[in-house]
N, C-alpha and C positions, 0 to 999 in steps of 0.2 A: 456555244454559250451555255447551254444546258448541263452537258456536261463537265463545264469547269464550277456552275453553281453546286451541283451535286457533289463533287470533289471537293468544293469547299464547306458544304453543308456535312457531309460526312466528317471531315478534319474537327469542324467545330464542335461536333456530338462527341466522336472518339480521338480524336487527335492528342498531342500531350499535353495541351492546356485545354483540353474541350471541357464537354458540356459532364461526360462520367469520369475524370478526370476531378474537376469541381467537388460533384459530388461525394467520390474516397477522401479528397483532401477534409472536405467537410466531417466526415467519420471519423477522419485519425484525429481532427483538432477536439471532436468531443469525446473521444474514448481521452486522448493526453489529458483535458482536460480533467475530467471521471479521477483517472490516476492522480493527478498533483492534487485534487482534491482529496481523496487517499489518504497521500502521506502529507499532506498537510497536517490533517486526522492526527494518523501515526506519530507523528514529530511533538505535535500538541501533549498528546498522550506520555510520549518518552519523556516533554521538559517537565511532566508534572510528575513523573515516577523520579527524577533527578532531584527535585525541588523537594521532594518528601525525605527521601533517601537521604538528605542532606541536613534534614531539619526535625525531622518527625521519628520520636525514638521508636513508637509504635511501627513503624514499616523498617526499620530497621530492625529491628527482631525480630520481626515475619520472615524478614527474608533470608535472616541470619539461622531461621528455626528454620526454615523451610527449604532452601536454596541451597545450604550449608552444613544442615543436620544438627548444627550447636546446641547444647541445652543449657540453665542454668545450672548452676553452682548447688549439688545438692540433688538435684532432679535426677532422676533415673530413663533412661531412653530404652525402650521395650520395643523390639522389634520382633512382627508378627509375622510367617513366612509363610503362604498357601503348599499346600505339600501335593499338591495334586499335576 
């Protein structure tokens, strides 16, 4: 009798639904959780770089200066090269 209580005391600490079994599951759901809060962040961020991009001539020329190299009409683009 003692020994099927230890047996089963044991199972329930480390078995496959035991007691540190629990415990990992509990760490993966707050690390997953960590992540979708993340890219929730992220996504947030993306719908409002799309929303500008879409609407706002200002970030549309930043990124068109910046991302793309474009200049106006007229502007002269000077590029500076480290020689070293």
């Amino acid at each position: 009798m003692l020994f099927t209580a230890c047996v089963l005391l044991v199972n329930g600490l480390f078995g496959e639904h035991g007691l540190t079994e629990t415990f990992r599951a509990h760490r993966a759901k707050a690390q997953a959780l960590r992540e979708l809060d993340q890219l929730k962040r992220e996504n947030a961020s993306l719908r409002d770089m799309v929303r500008r991009l879409r609407n706002d001539p200002a970030t549309i020329e930043a990124v068109a200066r910046g991302q793309l190299g474009l200049v106006r009409e007229g502007e002269i683009l000077v590029t500076i090269r480290d020689t070293k």
